[in-house]
C-alpha positions in Angstrom: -27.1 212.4 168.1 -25.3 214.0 165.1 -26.4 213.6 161.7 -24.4 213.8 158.9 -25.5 214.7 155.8 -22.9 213.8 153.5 -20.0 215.7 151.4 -21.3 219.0 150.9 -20.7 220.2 147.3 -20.4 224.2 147.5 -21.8 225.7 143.8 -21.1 229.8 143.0 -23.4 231.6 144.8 -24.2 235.2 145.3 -23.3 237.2 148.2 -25.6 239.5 149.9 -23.8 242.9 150.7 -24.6 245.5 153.0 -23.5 248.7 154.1 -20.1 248.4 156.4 -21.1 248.9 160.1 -20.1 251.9 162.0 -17.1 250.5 164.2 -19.3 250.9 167.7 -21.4 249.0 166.3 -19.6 245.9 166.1 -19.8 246.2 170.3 -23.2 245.1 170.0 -24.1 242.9 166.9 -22.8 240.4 164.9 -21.6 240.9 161.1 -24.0 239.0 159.2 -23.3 237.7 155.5 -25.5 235.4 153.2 -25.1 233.8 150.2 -27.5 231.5 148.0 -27.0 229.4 144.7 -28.5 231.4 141.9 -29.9 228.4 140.4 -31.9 226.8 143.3 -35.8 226.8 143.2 -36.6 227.8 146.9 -40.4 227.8 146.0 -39.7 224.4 145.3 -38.6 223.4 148.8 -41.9 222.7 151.5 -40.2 220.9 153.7 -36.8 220.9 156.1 -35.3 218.8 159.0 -33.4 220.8 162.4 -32.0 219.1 165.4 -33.1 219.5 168.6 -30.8 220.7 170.9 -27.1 220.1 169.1 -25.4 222.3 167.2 -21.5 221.5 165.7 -18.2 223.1 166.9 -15.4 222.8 164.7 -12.1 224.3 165.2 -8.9 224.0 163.5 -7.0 224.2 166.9 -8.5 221.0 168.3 -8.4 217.7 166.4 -11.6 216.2 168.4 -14.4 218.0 166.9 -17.2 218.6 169.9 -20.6 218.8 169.7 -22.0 221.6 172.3 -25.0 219.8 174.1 -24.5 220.3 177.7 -28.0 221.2 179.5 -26.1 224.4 181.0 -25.5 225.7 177.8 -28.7 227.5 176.4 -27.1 229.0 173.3 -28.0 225.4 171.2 -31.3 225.5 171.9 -32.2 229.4 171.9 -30.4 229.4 168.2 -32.3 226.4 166.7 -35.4 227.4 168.0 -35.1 231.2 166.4 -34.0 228.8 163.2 -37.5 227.0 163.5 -39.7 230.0 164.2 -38.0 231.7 160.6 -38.2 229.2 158.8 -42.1 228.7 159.6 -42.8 232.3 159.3 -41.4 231.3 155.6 -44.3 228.9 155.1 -41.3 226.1 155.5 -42.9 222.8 157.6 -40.7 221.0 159.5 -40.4 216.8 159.5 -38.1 214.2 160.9 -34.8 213.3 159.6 -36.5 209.8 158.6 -39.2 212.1 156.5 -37.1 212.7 153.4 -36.9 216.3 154.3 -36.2 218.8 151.0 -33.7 220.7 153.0 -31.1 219.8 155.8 -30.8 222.9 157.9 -27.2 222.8 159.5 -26.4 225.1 161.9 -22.4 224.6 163.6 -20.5 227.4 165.0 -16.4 227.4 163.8 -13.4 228.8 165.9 -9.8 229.4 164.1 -6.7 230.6 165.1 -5.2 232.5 161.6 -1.9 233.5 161.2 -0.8 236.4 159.3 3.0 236.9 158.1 4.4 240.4 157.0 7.2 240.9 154.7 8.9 244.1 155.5 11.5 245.4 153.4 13.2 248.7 154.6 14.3 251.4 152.3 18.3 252.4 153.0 16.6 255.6 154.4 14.4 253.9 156.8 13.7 256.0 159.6 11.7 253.3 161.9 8.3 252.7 162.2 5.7 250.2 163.9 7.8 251.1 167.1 11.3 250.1 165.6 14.5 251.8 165.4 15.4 253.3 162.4 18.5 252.0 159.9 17.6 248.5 159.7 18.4 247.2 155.9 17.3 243.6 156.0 13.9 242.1 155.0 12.0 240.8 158.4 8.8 239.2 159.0 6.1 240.5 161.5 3.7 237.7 162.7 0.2 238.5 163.5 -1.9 236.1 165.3 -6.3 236.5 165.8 -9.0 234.5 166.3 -11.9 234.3 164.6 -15.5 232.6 165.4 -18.6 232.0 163.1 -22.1 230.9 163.6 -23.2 229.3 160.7 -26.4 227.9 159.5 -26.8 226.3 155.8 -29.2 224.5 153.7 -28.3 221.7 152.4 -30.0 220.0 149.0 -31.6 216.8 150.2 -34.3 216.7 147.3 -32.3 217.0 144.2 -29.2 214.9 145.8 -27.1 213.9 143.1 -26.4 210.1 142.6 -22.6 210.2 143.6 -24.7 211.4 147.1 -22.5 214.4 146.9 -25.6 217.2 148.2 -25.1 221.4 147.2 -25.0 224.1 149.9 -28.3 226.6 148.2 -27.7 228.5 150.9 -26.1 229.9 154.0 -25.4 232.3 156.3 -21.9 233.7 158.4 -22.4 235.7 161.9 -19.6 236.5 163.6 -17.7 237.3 165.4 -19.3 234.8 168.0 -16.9 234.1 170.4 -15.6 237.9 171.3 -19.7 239.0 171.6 -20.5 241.0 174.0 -23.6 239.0 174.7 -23.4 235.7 173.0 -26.7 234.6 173.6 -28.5 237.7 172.5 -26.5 238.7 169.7 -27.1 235.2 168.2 -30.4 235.3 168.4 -30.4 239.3 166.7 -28.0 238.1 163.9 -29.8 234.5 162.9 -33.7 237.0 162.4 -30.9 239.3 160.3 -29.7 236.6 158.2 -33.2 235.3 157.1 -34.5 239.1 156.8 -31.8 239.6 154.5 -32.9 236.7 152.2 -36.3 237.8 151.4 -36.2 235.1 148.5 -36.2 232.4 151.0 -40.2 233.3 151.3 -42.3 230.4 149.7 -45.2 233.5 149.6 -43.2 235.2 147.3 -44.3 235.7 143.6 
């Protein structure tokens, strides 16, 4: 079953920033980035809610959302559970959706196709470039086309919902690029322990 947890009201957070990754690199590992709201309490957060087995897909190339819970598919349920067993090793305790849980953890993955347009404009001396012959005076466009994917897991507000039932993001965290991995599975897995080793304030231990 999916759960939704209502409009999602992003505030300013801070980005965690790392080194960038030597190109090889990115053969073997997701990029991971985190950001939190720099007003949030997280010592004052005990408990959180997770599904299952269900995590969201949501692409702007396909109008019908999908939800990926097919028993073949392990990723849902190896992601979630690395979730759980971070989120414990926190001091988080996980409840029920019907609980009143202080934190809604999301977790969705998000394929886009993007788009990229080019203005070129030539000099009279143009001499050709990119593969072109030279002596072309006109202004053209050069259309560039990628796709992108994310894994995404958030946490959403649910103690301190506001009464409009509009709820903050006070955290979250981007690991791609998920769908050109070499090994989806295992470089989930790797990037969802970096995200939450990255955001050593997440610790209800700490001072």
């Amino acid at each position: 079953m999916r759960h939704l947890l209502g409009s999602v009201l992003i505030v300013m957070a801070l980005w965690s920033c790392h080194p960038e990754p030597e190109q090889y690199d990115l053969l073997d590992q997701m990029v991971v980035t985190t950001n939190y709201d720099t007003t949030a309490n997280f010592s004052s957060y005990l408990t959180y809610s997770l599904p299952t087995d269900t995590i969201g897909f949501v692409s702007n190339t396909d109008a019908n959302d999908s939800i990926r819970t097919s028993p073949q598919y392990e990723l849902p349920r190896k992601v979630l559970q690395t979730v759980e067993d971070n989120m414990e090793a926190l001091g988080y305790n996980r409840v029920g959706f019907n609980e009143s849980p202080d934190i809604g953890v999301n977790v969705y993955a998000v394929k886009d196709l993007n788009l990229f347009q080019q203005v070129i404009y030539p000099n009279y001396s143009y001499s050709g470039y990119y593969g072109y012959g030279g002596y072309y005076y006109y202004p053209y466009v050069q259309t560039y086309a990628y796709n992108t994917g994310s894994l995404v897991v958030e946490f959403v507000d649910l103690k301190n919902a506001a009464a409009n039932k509009k709820y903050k993001v006070i955290w979250n965290a981007y690991m791609g690029d998920l769908f050109n991995a070499v090994n989806q599975l295992d470089q989930s897995v790797d990037a969802v322990n970096q995200a939450f080793k990255q955001s050593s304030y997440l610790n209800l231990s700490q001072p």
